[in-house]
C-alpha positions in Angstrom: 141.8 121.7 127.8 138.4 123.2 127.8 135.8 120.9 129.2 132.7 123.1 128.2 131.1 122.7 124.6 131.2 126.2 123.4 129.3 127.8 120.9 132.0 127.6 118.4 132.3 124.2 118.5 129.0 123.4 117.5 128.1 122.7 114.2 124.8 125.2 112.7 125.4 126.4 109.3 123.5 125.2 107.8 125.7 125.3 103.9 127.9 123.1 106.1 125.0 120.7 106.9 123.8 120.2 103.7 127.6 120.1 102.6 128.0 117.2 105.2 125.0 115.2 104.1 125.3 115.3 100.3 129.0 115.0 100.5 130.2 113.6 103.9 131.2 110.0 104.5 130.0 108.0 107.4 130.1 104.5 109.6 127.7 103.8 112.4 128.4 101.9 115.5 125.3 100.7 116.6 123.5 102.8 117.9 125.1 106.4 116.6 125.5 106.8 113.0 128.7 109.4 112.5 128.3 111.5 109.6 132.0 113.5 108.6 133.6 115.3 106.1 137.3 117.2 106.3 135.5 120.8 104.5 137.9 121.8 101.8 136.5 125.2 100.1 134.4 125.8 104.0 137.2 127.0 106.7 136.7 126.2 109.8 138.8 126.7 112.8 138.0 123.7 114.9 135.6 120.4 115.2 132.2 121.5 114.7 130.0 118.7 115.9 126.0 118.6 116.0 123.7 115.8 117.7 120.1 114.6 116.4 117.8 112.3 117.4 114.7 110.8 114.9 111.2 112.3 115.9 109.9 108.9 114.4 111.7 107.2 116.7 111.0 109.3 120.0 108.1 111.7 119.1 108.0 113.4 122.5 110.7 116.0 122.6 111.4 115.4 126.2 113.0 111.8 125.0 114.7 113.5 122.4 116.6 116.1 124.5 117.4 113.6 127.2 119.1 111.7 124.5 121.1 115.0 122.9 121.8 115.9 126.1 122.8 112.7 127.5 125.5 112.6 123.7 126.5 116.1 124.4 127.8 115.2 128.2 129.6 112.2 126.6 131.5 114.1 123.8 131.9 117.0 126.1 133.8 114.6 128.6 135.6 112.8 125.9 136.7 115.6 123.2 139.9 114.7 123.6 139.9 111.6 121.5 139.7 114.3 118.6 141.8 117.0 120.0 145.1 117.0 118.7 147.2 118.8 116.7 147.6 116.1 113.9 143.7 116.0 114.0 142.2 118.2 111.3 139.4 120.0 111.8 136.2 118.6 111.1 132.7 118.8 110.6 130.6 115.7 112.3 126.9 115.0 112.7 125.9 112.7 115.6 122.4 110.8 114.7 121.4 108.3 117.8 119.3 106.1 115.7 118.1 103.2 118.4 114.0 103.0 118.2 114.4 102.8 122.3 116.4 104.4 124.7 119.7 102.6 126.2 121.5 102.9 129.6 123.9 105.7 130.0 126.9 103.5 130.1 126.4 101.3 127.3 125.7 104.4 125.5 129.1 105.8 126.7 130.7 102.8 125.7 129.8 102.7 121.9 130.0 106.3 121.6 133.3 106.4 122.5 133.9 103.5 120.2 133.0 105.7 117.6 135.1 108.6 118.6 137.9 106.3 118.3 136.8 104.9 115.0 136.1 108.6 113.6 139.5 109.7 114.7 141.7 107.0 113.0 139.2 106.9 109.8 140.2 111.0 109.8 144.1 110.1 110.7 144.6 108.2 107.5 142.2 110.2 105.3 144.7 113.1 106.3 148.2 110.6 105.9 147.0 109.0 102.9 
């Protein structure tokens, strides 16, 4: 499996944004909030995933980026929770919405909790 985070697998239309926000569903695991929706009239070919981080929360950018960067790393070494060939494509937005910044590994923790959780809630969408 590719380990990289290629340009096709991130998520910038931005129809499909707006799509993902006014009908996506989402959870949060404290301190990500996952935002997904299965696209039905949109084809994509793969996950399309996209990270943010609140400029109220962190307004210098170099926070930010450390934060988006630090996500990216952990999905990039962990995409395989979501690859699979039952697993649909999808589109997912990533929001880190902690008013502080957390260690690496309790962020890789949680975020990998919600992989998990984003993968079975997908799994039965899809079987039921």
């Amino acid at each position: 499996m590719n380990e990289g985070l290629s340009k096709e697998e991130r998520l910038k239309s931005r129809k499909l944004i707006e799509a993902l926000f006014s009908d996506g569903e989402s959870f949060t695991v404290f301190p990500f909030r996952f935002i997904y929706m299965l696209p039905g009239s949109e084809t994509i070919g793969q996950t399309k995933i996209a990270f943010s981080v609140s400029k109220r929360n962190f307004p210098h950018a170099v926070d930010r980026n450390l934060i988006k960067r630090q996500m990216r790393e952990i999905y990039r070494m962990n995409k395989s929770y979501l690859a699979s060939d039952q697993f649909p494509p999808a589109a997912v937005m990533i929001i880190y919405s902690a008013k502080q910044m957390m260690p690496f590994v309790q962020m890789k923790t949680r975020f990998c909790k919600g992989l998990d959780q984003l993968r079975e809630t997908i799994q039965e969408k899809v079987q039921g």
